[in-house]
C-alpha positions in Angstrom: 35.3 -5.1 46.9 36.7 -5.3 50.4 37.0 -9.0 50.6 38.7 -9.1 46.8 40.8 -6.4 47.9 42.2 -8.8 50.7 42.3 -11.5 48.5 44.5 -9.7 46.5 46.9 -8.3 49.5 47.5 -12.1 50.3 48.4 -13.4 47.2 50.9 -10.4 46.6 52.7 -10.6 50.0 52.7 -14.4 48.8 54.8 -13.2 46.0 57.2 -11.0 47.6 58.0 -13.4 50.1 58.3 -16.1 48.1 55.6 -18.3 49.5 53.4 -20.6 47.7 49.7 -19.9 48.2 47.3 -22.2 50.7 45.3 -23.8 47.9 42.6 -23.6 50.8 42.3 -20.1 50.6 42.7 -19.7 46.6 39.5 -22.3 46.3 37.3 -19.3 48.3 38.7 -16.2 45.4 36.6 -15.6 42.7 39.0 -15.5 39.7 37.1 -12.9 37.9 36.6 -10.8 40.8 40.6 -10.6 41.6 40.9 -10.1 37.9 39.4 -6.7 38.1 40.8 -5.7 41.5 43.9 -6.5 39.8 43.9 -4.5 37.5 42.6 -1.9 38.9 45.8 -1.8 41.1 48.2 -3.2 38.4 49.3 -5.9 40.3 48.2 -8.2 38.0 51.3 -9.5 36.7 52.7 -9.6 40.2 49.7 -11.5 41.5 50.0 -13.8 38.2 53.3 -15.2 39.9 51.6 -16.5 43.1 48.8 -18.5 41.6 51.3 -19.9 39.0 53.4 -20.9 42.4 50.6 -23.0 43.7 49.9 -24.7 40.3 47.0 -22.5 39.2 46.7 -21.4 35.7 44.4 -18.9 34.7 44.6 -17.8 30.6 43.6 -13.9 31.7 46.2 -13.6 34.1 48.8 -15.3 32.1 48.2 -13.1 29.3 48.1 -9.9 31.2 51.3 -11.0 32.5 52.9 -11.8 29.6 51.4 -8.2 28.3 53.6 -6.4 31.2 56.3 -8.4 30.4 56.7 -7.3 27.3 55.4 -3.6 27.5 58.7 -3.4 30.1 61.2 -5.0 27.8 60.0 -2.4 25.5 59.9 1.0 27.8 63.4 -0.5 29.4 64.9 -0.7 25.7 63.7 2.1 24.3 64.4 4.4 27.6 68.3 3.8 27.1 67.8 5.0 23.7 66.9 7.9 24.9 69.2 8.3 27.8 72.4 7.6 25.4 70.9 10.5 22.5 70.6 12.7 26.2 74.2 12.3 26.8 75.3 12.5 23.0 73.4 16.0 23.5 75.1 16.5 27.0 72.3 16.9 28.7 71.5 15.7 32.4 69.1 13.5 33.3 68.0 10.9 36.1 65.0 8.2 35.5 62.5 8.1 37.9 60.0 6.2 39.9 58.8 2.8 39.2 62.1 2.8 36.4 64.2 2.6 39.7 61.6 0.2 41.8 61.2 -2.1 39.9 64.6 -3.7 39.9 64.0 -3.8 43.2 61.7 -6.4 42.8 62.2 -10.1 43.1 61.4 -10.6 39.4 61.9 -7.3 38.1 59.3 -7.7 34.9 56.5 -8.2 37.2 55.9 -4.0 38.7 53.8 -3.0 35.8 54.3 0.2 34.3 52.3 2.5 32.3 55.1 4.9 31.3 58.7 5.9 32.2 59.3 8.9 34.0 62.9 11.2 33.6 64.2 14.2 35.3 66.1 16.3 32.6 68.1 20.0 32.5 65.3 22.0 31.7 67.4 24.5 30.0 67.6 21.9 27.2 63.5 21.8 27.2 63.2 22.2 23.5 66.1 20.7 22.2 64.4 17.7 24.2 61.9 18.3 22.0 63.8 18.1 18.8 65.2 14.6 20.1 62.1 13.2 20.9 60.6 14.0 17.8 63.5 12.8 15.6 63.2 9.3 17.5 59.6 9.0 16.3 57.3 10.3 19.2 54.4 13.0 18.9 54.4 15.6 22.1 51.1 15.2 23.6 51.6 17.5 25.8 54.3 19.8 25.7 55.3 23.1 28.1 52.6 22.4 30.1 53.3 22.3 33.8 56.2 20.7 35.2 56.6 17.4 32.6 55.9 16.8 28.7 54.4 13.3 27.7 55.5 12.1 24.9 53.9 8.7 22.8 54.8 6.3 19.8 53.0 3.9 19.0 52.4 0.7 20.2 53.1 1.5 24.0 55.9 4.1 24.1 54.6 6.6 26.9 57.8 8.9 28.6 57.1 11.6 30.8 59.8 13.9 30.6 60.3 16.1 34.1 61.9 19.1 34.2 60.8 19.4 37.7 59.6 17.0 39.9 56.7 19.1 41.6 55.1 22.3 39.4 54.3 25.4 41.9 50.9 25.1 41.2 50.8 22.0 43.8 53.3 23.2 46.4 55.8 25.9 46.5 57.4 24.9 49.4 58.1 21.8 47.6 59.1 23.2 44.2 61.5 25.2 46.6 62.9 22.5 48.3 63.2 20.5 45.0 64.4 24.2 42.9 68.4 23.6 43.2 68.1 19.3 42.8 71.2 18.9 41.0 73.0 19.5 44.5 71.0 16.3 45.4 72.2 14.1 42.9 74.9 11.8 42.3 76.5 10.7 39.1 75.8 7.3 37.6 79.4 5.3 37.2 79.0 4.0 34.1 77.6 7.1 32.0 78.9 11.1 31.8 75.5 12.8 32.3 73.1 10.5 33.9 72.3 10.5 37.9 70.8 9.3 40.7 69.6 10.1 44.1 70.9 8.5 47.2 68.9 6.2 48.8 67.4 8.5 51.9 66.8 11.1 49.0 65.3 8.5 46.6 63.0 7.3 49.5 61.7 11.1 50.7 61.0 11.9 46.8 59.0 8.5 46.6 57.1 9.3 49.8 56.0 12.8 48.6 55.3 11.9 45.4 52.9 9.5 46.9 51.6 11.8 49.1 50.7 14.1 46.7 48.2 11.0 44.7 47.0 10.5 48.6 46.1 14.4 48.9 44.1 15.0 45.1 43.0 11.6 44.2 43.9 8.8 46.6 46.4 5.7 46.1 46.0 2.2 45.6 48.1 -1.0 46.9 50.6 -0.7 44.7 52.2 2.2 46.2 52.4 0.7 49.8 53.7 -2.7 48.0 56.5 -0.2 46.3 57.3 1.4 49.7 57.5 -2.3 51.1 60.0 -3.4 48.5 61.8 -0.5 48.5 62.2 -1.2 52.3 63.0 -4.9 52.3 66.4 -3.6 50.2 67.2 -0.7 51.9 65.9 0.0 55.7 68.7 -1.2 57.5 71.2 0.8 55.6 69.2 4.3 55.3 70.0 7.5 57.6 66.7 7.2 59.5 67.4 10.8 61.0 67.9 12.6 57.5 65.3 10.9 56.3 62.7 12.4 59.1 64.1 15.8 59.2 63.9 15.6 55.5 60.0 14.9 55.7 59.3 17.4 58.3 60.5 20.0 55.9 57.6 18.8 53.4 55.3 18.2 56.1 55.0 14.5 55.6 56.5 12.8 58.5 53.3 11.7 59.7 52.4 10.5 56.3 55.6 8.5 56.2 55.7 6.7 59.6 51.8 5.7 59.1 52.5 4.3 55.9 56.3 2.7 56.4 54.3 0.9 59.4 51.3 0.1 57.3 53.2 -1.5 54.7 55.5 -3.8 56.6 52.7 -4.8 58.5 50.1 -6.6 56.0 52.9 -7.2 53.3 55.8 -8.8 55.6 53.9 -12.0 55.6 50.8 -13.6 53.8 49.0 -14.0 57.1 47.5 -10.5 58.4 48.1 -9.3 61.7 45.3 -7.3 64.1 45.0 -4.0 62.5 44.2 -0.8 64.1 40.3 0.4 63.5 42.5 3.5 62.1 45.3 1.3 60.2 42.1 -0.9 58.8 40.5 2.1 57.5 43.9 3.4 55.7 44.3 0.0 54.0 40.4 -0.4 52.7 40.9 3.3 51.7 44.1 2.2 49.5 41.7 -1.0 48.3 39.2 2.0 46.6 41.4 3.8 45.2 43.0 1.6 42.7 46.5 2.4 41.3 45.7 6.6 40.1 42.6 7.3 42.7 38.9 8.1 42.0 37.4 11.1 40.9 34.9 10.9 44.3 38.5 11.4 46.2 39.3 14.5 44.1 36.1 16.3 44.1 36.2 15.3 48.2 39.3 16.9 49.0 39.0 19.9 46.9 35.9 20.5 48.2 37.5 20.2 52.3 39.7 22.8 51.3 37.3 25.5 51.5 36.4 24.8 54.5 32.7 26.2 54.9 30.3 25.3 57.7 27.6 25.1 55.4 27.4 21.9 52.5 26.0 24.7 49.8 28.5 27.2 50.5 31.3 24.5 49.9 29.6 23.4 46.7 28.9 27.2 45.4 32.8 27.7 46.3 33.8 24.8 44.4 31.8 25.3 41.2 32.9 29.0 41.7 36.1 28.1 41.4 35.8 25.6 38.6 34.6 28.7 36.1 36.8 31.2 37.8 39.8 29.4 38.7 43.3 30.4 40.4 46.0 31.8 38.3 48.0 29.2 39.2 45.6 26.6 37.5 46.7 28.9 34.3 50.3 28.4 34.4 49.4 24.9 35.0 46.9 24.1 32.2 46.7 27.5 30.0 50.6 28.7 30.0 50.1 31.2 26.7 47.3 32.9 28.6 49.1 33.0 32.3 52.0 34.5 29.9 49.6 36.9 28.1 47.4 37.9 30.9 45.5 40.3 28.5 43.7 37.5 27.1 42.9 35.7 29.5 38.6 36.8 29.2 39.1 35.1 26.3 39.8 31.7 28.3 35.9 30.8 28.6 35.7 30.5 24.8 39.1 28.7 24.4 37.9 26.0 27.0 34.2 26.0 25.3 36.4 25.5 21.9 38.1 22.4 23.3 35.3 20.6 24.3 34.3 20.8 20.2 37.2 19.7 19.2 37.7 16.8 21.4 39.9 14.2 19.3 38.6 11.4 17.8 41.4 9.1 19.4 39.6 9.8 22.8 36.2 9.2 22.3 37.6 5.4 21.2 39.5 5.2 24.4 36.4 6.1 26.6 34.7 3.8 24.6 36.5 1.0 24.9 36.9 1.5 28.4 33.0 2.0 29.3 32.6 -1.4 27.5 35.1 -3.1 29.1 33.9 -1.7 32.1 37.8 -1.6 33.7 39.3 1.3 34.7 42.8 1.5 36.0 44.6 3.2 32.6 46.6 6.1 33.4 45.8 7.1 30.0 43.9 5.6 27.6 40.6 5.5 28.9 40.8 8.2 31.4 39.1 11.0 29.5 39.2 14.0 30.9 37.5 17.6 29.9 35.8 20.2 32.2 37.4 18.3 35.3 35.2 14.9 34.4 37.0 12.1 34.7 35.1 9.4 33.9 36.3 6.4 35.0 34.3 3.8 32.9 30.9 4.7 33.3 30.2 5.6 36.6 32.4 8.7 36.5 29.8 11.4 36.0 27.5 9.9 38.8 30.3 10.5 41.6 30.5 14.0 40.1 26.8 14.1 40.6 27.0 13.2 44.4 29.4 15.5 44.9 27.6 18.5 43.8 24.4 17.8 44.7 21.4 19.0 42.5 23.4 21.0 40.0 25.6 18.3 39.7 22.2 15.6 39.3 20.7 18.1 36.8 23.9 18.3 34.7 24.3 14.3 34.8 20.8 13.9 33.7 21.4 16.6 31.1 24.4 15.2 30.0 24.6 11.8 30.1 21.7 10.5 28.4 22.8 11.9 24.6 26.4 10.7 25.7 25.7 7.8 26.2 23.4 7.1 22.9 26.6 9.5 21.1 28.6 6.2 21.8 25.8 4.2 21.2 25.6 4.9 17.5 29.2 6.0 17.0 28.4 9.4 16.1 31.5 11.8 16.7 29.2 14.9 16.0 26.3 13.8 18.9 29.3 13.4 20.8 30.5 16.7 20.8 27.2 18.7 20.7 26.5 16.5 23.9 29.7 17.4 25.7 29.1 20.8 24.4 25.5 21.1 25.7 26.4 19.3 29.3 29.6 21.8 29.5 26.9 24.6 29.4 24.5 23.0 31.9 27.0 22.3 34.3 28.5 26.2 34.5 25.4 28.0 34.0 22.5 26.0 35.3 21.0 27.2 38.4 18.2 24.7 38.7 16.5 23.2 41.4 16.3 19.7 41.1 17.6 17.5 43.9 17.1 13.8 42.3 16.6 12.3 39.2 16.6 8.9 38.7 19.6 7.9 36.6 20.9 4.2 34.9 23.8 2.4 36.0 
């Protein structure tokens, strides 16, 4: 993975700098290899560009490509549809993210994009609602946390913020971020749309990042962002707003290692002598791919409870996996953190969901474990009881993590899951997840191996 992650960092600060490739050093890659790892990152279309620039022409590249290409034309057209029906409402609202990046880019269809992301008046949440569901999309998830996601099919996917950090994450962000309007500035060409300045723009990007770095880890696509982002805008940005601005998050640190990190092995194809630490950070950012690995988020919520003592840690976590904060709640449960009476009730709704785990789903996790690719943000990221199986191996990182319950429950688990998908039978499925869900909260076996497929 290391070498194909390099592989891949070369031929994209090829691309941003506009230089063509040493057909030398393309002859070493394996095509299939940087395939994956490029996906994996969604850099693929980006990456596309440089082989195409030294006369190489690969038909799964091409086509994934192409695939971007289009999925942008799409999300760019349809996201002004729903910005003008915004201001026909008179409603605020300010796109976000990679919407803003990637114009930023030297061929702006090339930063792949999974979804479009918009900050909106949150007084109007429902009448949102109302205008999303008249312009044809379903709400699949809705009053939930800080952002509904709403789809249509073929590839409409719009996140729609009414905050940019939930409490449940940071409250001294969701303070700093509670009055934002003050922030903003109003577009010149429309009545309610806005946008951040560019030292504002650039300390939202930097925590939001850090917060993927913190749960789950991020891939190379977020340093190659920050690196872009830069190339436009560094000599023009208030350097001293920007830090104070960080130390008030508590990411300056994060900022200068990563501002340094990104000009360094993206500024030009050839890599410079890295740090042992700056090495580390960069294969870190190779792993993770572009949404982080499970391993990552068991890690660091397990470091947070800070016990001497590996099976204190574990206990704590799996404690706190059953018996969670009320914060997770308000997050995830919002009727019950409203209705706190209920709320013994909880077990049984989250033992309920498991059985009634869509159809759509199980398809998704199917095609993904066959394809054997993760990277999708959505489809093929299946999550329930805090799995997240990314293609098969997702369970087995679990497992490692929690040590022999976590081993028992895999080997409880997994073997009926995997011959649920095997035969295509939606009711082994769920009596599976069903029976795993059980293991994993209840078991308190003994076991500390068992010898499990790849």
């Amino acid at each position: 993975m290391k070498q194909t992650g390099y592989d891949m960092l070369y031929l994209t600060a090829c691309a941003v700098n506009n230089i063509t490739p040493d057909s030398s050093c393309i002859a070493l890659i394996d095509p299939d290899e940087l395939f994956k790892m490029c996906q994996y990152h969604s850099l693929t279309a980006i990456v596309c560009t440089a082989l195409e620039s030294a006369g190489i022409s690969n038909k799964k590249f091409i086509e994934a490509k192409l695939k971007a290409i289009r999925k942008n034309i799409l999300l760019d057209s349809e996201r002004k549809k729903i910005c003008g029906t915004l201001e026909q409402y008179g409603i605020w609202y300010m796109p976000l993210k990679g919407t803003v990046l990637k114009e930023l880019y030297p061929q702006t269809d090339v930063r792949q994009m999974s979804d479009n992301d918009i900050l909106f008046d949150k007084t109007y949440r429902k009448t949102v609602l109302k205008i999303m569901k008249n312009l044809g999309y379903s709400a699949k998830y809705y009053g939930k946390g800080n952002h509904d996601v709403y789809i249509k099919p073929p590839i409409y996917n719009y996140e729609m913020h009414t905050e940019l950090f939930h409490i449940s994450y940071n409250e001294k962000w969701t303070e700093y971020y509670s009055q934002i309007k003050n922030k903003l500035i109003q577009d010149s060409n429309t009545e309610y749309g806005y946008h951040f300045t560019d030292e504002d723009f650039y300390v939202y990007i930097t925590a939001h990042e850090y917060k993927h770095y913190n749960i789950s880890g991020t891939g190379l696509r977020s340093l190659l962002d920050r690196y872009i982002f830069l190339m436009h805008k560094e000599k023009i940005l208030n350097w001293q707003y920007i830090q104070n601005e960080c130390k008030k998050l508590g990411i300056a640190q994060f900022e200068k290692q990563n501002r340094n990190l990104c000009k360094k092995v993206l500024s030009e194809p050839e890599l410079p002598r890295l740090s042992p630490e700056e090495k580390e950070l960069l294969e870190y950012h190779f792993s993770c791919g572009t949404y982080g690995t499970i391993e990552n988020e068991i890690t660091k919520r397990m470091e947070k409870f800070n016990y001497k003592t590996v099976s204190k840690t574990r206990f704590k976590y799996i404690f706190s996996r059953v018996f969670p904060s009320l914060e997770f709640y308000q997050f995830n449960y919002p009727f019950f953190y409203r209705h706190k009476i209920f709320l013994p009730l909880i077990w049984f709704f989250r033992l309920a969901k498991v059985i009634t785990i869509k159809r759509k789903y199980m398809k998704n996790l199917q095609r993904d474990c066959e394809t054997n690719m993760p990277g999708s943000k959505s489809a093929g990221i299946f999550t329930y009881c805090d799995f997240r199986l990314f293609g098969p191996e997702g369970l087995f990182e679990v497992a490692r993590k929690l040590g022999r319950y976590g081993y028992f429950a895999v080997g409880c688990f997994k073997f009926p899951y995997a011959l649920a998908y095997k035969v295509q039978n939606l009711t082994v499925c769920r009596a599976s997840l069903v029976f795993g869900y059980i293991v994993q909260l209840i078991m308190p076996v003994s076991y500390t191996h068992l010898t499990l497929p790849t």
